[in-house]
RODREN-317804 format. One record per residue (C-alpha): residue number from 1; residue in one letter; x, y, z. Coordinates in steps of 0.05 Angstrom, whole numbers, always signed. Layout:
# residues N
<r num="NUM" residuo="a" x="X" y="Y" z="Z"/>
...
//
This chain:
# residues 176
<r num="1" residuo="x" x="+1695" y="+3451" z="+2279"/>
<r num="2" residuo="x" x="+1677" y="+3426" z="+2208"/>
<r num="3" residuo="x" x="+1718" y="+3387" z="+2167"/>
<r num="4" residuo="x" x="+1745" y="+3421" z="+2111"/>
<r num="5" residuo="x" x="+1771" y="+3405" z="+2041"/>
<r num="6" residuo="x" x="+1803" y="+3451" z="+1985"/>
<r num="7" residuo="x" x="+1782" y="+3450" z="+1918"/>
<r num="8" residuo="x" x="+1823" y="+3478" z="+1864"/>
<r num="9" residuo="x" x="+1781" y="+3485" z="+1801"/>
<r num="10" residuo="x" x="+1808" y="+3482" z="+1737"/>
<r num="11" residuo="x" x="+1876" y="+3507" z="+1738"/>
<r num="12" residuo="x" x="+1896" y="+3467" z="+1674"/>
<r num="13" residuo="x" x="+1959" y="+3481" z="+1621"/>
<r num="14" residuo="x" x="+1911" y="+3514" z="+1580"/>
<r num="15" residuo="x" x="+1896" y="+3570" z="+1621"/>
<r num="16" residuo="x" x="+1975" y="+3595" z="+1622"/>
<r num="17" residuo="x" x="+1982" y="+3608" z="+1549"/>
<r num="18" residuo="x" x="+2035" y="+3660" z="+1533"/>
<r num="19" residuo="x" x="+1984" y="+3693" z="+1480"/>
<r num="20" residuo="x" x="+1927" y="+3697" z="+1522"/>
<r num="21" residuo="x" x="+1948" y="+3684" z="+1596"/>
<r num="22" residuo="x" x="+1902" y="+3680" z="+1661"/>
<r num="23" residuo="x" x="+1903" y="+3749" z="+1686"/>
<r num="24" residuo="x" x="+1960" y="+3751" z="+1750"/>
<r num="25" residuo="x" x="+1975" y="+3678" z="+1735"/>
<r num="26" residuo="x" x="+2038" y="+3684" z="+1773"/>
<r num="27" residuo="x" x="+1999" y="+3713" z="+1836"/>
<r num="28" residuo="x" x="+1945" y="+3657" z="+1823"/>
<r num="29" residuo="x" x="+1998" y="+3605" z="+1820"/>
<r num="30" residuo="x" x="+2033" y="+3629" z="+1890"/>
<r num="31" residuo="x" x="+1975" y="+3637" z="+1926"/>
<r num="32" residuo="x" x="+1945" y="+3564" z="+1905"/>
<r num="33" residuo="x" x="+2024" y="+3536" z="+1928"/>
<r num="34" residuo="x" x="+2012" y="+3566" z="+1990"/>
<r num="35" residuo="x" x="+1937" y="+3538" z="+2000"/>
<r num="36" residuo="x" x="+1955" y="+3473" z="+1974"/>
<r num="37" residuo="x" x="+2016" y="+3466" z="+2027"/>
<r num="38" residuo="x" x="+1981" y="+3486" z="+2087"/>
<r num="39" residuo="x" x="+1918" y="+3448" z="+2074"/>
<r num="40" residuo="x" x="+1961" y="+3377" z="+2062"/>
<r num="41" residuo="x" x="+2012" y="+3393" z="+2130"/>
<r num="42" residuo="x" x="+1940" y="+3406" z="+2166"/>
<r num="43" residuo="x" x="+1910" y="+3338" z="+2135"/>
<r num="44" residuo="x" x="+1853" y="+3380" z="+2101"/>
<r num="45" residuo="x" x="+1843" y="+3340" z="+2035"/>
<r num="46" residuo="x" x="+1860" y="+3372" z="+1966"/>
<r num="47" residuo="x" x="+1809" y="+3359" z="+1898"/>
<r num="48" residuo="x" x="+1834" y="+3376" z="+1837"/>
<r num="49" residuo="x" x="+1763" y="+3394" z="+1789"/>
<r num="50" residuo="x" x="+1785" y="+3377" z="+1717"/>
<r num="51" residuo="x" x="+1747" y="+3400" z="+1666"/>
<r num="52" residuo="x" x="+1743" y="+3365" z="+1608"/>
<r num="53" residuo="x" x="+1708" y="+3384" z="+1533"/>
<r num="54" residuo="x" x="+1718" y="+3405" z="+1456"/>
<r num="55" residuo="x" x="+1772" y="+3455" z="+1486"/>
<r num="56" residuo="x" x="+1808" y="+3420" z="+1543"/>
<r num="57" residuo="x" x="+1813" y="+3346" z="+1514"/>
<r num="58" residuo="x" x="+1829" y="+3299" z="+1561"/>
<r num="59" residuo="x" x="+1900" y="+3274" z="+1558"/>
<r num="60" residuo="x" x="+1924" y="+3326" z="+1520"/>
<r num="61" residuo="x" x="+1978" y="+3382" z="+1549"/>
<r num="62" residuo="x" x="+1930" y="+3432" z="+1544"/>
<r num="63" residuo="x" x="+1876" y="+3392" z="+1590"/>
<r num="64" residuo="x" x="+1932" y="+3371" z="+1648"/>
<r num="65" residuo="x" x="+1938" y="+3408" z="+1721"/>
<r num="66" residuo="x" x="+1990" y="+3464" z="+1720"/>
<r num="67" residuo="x" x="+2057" y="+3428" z="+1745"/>
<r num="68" residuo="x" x="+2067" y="+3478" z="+1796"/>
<r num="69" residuo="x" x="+2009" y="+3456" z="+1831"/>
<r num="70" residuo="x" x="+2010" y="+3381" z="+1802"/>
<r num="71" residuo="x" x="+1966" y="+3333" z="+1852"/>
<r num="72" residuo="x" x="+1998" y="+3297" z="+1907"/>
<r num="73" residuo="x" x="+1981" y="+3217" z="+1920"/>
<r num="74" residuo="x" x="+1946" y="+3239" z="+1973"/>
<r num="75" residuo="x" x="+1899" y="+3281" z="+1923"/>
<r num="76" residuo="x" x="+1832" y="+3271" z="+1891"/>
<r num="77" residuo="x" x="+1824" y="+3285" z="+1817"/>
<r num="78" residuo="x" x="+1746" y="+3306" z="+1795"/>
<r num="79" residuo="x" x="+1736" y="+3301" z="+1720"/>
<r num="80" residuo="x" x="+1671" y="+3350" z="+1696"/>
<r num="81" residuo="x" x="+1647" y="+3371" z="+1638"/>
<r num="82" residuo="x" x="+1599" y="+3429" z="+1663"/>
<r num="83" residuo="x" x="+1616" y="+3498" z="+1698"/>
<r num="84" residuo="x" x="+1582" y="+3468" z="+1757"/>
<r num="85" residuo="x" x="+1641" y="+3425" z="+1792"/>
<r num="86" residuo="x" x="+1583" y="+3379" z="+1823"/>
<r num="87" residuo="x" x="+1537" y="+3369" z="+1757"/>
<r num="88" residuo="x" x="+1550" y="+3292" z="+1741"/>
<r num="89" residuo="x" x="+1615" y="+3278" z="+1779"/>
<r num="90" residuo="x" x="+1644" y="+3239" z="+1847"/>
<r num="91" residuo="x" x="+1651" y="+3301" z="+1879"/>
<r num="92" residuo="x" x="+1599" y="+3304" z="+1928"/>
<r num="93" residuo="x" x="+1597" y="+3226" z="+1945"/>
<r num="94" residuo="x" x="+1672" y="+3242" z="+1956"/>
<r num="95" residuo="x" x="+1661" y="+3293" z="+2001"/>
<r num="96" residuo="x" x="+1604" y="+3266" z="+2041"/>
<r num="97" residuo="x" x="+1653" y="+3203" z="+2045"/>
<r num="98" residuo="x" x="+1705" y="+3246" z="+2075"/>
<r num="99" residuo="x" x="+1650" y="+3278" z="+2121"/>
<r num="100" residuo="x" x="+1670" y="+3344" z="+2090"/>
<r num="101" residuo="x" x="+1619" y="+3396" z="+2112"/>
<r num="102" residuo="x" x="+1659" y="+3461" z="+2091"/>
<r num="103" residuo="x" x="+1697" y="+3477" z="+2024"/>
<r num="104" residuo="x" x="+1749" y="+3529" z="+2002"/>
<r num="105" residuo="x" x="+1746" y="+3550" z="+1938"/>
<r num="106" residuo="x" x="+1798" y="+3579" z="+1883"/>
<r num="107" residuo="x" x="+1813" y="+3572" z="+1813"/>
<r num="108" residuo="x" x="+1779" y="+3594" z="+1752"/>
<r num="109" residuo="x" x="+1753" y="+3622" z="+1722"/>
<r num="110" residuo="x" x="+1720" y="+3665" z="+1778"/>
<r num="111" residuo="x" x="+1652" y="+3684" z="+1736"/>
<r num="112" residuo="x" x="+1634" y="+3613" z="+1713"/>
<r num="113" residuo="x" x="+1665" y="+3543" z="+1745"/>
<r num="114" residuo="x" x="+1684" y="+3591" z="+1814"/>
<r num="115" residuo="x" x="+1616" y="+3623" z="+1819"/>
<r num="116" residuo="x" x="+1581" y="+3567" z="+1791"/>
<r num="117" residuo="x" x="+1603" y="+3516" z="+1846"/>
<r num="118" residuo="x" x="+1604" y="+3564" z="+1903"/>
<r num="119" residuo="x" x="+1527" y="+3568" z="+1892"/>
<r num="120" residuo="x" x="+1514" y="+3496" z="+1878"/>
<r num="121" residuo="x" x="+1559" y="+3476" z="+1939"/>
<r num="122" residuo="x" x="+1514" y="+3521" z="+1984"/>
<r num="123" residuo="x" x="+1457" y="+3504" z="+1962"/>
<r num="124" residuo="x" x="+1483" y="+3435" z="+1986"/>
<r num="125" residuo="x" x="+1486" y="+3450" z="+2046"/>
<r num="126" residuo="x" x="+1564" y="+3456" z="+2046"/>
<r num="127" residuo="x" x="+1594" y="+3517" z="+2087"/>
<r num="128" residuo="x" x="+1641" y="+3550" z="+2035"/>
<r num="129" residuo="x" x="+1696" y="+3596" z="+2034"/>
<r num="130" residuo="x" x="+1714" y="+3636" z="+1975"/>
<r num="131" residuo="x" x="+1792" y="+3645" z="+1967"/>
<r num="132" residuo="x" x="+1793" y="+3719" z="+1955"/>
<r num="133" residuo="x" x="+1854" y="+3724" z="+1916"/>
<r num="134" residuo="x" x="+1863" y="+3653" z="+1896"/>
<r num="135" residuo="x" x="+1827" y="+3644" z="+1834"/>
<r num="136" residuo="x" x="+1827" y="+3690" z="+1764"/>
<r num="137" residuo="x" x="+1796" y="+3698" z="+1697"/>
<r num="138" residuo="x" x="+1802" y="+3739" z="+1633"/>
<r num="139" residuo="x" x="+1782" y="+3800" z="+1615"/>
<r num="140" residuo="x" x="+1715" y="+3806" z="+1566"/>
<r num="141" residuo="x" x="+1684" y="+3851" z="+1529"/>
<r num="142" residuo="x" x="+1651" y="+3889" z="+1579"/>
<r num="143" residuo="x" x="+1698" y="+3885" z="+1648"/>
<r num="144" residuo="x" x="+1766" y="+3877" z="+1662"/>
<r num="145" residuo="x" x="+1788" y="+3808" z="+1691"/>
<r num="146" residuo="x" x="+1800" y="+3853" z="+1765"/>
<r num="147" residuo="x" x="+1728" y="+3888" z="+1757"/>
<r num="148" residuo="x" x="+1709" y="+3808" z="+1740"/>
<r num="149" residuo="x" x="+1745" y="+3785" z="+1808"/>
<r num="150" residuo="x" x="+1722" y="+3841" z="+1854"/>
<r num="151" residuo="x" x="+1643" y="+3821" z="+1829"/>
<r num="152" residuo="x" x="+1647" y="+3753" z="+1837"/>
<r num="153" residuo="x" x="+1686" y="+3765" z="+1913"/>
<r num="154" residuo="x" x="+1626" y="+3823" z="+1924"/>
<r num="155" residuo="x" x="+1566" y="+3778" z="+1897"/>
<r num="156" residuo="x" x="+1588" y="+3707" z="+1926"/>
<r num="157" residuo="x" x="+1597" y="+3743" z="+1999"/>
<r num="158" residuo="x" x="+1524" y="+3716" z="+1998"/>
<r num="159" residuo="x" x="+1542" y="+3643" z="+1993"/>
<r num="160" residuo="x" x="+1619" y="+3641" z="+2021"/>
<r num="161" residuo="x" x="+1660" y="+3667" z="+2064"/>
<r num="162" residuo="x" x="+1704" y="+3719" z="+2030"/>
<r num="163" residuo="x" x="+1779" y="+3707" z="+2051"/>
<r num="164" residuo="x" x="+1845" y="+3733" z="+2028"/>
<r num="165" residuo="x" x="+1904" y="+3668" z="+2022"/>
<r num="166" residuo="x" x="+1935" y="+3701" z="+2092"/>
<r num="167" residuo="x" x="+1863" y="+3696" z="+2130"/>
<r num="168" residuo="x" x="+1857" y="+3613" z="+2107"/>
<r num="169" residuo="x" x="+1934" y="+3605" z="+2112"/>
<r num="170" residuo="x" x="+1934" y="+3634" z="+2183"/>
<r num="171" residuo="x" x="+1859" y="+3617" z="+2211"/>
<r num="172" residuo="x" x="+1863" y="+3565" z="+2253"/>
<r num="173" residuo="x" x="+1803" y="+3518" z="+2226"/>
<r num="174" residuo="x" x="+1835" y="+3537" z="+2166"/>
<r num="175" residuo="x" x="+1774" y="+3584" z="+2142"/>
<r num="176" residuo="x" x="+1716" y="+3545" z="+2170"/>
//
């Protein structure tokens, strides 16, 4: 069995605005709870990716992790500045530290940091898993945040794993 880690990718104060919230926030928020619990009773390691840049300022409330999924002790905190979660941070020496050899993956948003490090982190060499319903977006000009979601979960089935929160939650290895 590999040994897995969880990343959660960006789920900052900023992305909970009341005039322009992450689409199913709520749902988002749950399903990252329940992720986050299981993979810290199962001693799977949690990373927080924090990104940082003209728009998300570090230290400000805008820039922090969501309080309903605030970092444990226990928890590593990955600063970026780039959609890729990878490009010039500790993440991979962390995880080849660790010996992590497969990563789950949820967040946001799910076209740019989500897709963006599910590719990189396969082309790695990691295994990956794709959290299904455990990571959002906005909607744009062109698709609906949902039509957004269902591409990314249909495209990255090439990289990752696709798996609802109940298929990691209640696999075994924990979706490896």
């Amino acid at each position: 069995m590999k040994k897995s880690a969880l990343l959660i990718i960006d789920v900052q104060n900023e992305m909970f605005q009341e005039n322009d919230p992450v689409y199913e926030g709520n749902r988002l928020l749950y399903n990252l709870k329940q992720l986050i619990a299981t993979a810290r009773s199962r001693a799977i390691p949690v990373f927080y990716i924090q990104h940082n840049d003209e728009g998300l300022k570090e230290g400000t409330e805008a820039w922090k992790i969501n309080a309903e999924i605030a970092p444990a002790m226990s928890d590593s905190i990955i600063q970026k500045t780039r959609p890729d979660s990878f490009y010039n941070t500790t993440l991979e020496e962390e995880l080849k530290r660790q010996g992590i050899e497969h990563v789950m993956l949820a967040g946001m948003q799910s076209e740019l940091c989500v897709d963006t490090t599910c590719r990189r982190a396969f082309s790695l060499g990691y295994s990956v898993t794709l959290v299904s319903d455990a990571h959002s977006t906005w909607n744009n000009s062109v698709l609906t945040a949902q039509q957004i979601i269902d591409h990314a979960n249909a495209t990255l089935r090439w990289f990752a794993a696709i798996k609802t929160t109940e298929e990691v939650l209640f696999t075994e290895e924990t979706g490896a």
